[in-house]
Rosetta silent file (secondary structure, phi, psi, omega in degrees, C-alpha in Angstrom):
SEQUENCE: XXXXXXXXXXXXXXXXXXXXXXXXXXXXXXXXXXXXXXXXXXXXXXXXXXXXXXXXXXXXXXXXXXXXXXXXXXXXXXXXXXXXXXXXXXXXXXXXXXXXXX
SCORE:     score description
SCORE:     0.000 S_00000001
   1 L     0.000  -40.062  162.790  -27.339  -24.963  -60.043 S_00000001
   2 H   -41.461  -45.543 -163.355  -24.408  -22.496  -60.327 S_00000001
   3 H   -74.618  -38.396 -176.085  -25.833  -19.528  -58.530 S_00000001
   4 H   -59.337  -52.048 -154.219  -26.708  -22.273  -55.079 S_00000001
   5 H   -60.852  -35.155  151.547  -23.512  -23.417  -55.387 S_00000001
   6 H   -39.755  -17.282 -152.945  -22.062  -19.838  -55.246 S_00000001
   7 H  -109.861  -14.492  167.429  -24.047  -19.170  -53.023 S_00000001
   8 H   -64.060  -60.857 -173.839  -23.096  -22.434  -50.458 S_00000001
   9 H   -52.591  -25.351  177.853  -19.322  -21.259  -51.218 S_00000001
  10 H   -96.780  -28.631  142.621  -19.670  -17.663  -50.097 S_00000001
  11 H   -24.810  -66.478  168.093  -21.774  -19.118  -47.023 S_00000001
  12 H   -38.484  -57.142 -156.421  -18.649  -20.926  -45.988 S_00000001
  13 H   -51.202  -43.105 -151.014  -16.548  -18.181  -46.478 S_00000001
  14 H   -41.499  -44.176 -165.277  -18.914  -15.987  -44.585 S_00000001
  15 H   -61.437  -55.145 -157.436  -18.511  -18.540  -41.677 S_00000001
  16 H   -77.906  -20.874  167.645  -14.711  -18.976  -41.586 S_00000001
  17 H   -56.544  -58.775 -160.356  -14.728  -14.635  -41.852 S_00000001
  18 H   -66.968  -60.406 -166.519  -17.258  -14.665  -38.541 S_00000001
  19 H   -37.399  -53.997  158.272  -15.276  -17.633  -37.020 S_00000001
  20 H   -35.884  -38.436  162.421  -11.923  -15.307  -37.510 S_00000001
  21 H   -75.146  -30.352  149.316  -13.224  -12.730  -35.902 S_00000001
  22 H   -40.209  -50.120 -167.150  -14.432  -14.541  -33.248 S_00000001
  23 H   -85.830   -5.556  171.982  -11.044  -15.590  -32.672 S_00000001
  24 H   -94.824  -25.639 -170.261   -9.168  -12.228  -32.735 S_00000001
  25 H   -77.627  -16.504 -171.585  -11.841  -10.601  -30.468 S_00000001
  26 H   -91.223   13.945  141.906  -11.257  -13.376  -28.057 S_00000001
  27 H   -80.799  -14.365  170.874   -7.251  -12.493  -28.384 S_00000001
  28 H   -80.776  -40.238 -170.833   -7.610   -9.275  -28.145 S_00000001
  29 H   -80.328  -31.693  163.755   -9.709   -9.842  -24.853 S_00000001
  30 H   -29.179  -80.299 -173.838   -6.598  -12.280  -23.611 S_00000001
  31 H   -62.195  -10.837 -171.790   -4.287   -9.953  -24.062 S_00000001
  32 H   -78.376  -38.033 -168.125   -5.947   -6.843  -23.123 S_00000001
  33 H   -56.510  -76.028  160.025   -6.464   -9.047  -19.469 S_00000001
  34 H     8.411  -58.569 -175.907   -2.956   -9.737  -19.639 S_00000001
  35 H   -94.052  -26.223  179.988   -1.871   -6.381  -19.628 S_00000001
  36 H   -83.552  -28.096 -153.343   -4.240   -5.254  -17.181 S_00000001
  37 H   -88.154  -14.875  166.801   -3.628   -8.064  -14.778 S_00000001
  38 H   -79.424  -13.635 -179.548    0.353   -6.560  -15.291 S_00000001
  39 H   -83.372  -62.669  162.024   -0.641   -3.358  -14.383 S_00000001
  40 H   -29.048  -45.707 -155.784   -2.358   -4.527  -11.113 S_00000001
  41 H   -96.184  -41.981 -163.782    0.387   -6.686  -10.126 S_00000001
  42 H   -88.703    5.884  155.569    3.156   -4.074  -11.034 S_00000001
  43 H   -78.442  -39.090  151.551    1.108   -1.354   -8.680 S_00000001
  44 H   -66.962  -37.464 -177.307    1.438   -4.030   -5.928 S_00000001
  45 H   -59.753  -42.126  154.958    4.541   -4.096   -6.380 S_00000001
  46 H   -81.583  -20.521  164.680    4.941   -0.693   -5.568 S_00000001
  47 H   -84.627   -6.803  159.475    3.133   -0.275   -2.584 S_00000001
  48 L  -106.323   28.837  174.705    5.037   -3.098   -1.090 S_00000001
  49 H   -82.026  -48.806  173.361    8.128   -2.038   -1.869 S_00000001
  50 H   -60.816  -54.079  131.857    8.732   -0.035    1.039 S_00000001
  51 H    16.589  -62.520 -175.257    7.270   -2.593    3.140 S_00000001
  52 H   -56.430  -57.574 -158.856   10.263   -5.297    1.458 S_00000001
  53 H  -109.441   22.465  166.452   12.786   -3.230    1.911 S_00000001
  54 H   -75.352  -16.164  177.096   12.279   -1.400    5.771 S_00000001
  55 H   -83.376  -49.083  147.809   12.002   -5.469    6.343 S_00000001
  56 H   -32.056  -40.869 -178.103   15.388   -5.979    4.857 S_00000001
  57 H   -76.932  -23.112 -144.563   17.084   -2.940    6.595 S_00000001
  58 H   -96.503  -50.159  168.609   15.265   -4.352    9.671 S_00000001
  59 H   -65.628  -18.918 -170.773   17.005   -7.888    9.278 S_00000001
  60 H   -94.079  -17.131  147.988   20.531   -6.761    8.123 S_00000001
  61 H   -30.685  -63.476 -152.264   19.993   -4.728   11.302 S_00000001
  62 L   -75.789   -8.837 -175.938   19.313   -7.675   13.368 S_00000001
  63 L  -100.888   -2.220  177.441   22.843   -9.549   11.955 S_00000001
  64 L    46.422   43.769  148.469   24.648   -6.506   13.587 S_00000001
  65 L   -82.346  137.462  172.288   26.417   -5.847   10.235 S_00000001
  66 L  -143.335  139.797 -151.234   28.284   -3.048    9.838 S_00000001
  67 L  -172.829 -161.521  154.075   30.021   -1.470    7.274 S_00000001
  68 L   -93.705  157.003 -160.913   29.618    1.123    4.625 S_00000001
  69 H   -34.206  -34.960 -119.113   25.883    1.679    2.582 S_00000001
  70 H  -106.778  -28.691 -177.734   27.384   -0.183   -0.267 S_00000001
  71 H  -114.703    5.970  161.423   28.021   -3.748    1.130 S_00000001
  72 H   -90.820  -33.220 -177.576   24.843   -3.761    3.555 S_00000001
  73 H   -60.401  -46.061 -172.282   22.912   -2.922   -0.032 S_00000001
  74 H   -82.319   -1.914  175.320   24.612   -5.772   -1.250 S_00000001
  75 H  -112.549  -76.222  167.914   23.791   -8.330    1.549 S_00000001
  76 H     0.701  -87.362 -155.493   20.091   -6.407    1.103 S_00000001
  77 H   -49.539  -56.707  161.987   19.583   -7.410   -2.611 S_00000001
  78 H    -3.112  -77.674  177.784   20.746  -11.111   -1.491 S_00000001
  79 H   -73.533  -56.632  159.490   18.074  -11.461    0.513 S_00000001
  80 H   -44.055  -15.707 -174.800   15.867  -10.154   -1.399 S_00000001
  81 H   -79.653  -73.819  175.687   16.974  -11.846   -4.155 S_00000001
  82 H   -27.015  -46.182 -168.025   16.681  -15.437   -2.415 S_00000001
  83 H   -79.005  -28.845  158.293   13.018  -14.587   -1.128 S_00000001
  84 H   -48.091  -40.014  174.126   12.210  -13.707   -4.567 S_00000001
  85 H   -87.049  -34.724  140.054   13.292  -16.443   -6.311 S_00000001
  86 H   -39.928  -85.546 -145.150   11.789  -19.000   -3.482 S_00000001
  87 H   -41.455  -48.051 -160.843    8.350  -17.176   -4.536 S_00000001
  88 H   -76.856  -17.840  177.258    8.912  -17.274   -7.823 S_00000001
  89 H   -74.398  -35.222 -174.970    9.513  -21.073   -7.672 S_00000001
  90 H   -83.963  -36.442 -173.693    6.674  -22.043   -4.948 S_00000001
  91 H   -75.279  -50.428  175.611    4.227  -19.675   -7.469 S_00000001
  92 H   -38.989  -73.862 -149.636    5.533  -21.627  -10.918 S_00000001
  93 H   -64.800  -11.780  179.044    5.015  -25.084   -9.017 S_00000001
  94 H   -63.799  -46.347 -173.583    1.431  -23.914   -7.698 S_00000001
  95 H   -69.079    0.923  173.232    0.614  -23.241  -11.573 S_00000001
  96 H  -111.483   16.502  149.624    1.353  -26.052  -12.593 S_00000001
  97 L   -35.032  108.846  164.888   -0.976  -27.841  -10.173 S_00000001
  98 L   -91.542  146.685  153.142   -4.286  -29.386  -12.756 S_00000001
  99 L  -112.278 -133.507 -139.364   -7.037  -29.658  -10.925 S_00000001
 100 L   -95.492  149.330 -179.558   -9.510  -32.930  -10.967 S_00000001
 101 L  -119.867  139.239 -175.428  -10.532  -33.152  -14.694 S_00000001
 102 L   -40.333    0.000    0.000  -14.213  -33.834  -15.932 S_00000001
């Protein structure tokens, strides 16, 4: 009767060992996505970057400011800052959108 019951109890174990592992490979696959899906997004980021800011130089153009580089940079970042920070606000409230649940 000893040896089953050893042999239920290392069954268990076996289980909660495979279940652990289960759960680190599927953290491992989170986070590797994670990191990839940061990589992606911070390669967009650089090919629009030129894009952002000839569209910034194009608008602080269009306000017929003029001055020296240092306070046109500084109306620049502004705006950029503001459209960033819109994005980042309108992208938060999309994620937190549920959709219809089961």
């Amino acid at each position: 009767m000893d040896k089953i019951k050893k042999v239920l109890d290392n069954t268990t174990m076996d289980e909660e060992v495979i279940d652990h592992a289960i759960s680190i490979k599927n953290k491992f696959r989170t986070s590797v996505a994670t990191a990839m899906s940061a990589a992606f997004g911070f390669i967009l980021a650089l090919y629009w970057k030129d894009i952002v800011v000839e569209s910034v130089n194009k608008m602080v153009k269009s306000m017929n400011l003029r001055g020296d580089g240092y306070m046109i940079r500084i109306v620049a970042a502004i705006i950029v800052t503001l459209i960033c920070v819109s994005a980042i606000y309108a992208i938060s409230k999309w994620g937190e959108k549920n959709g219809p649940s089961k």
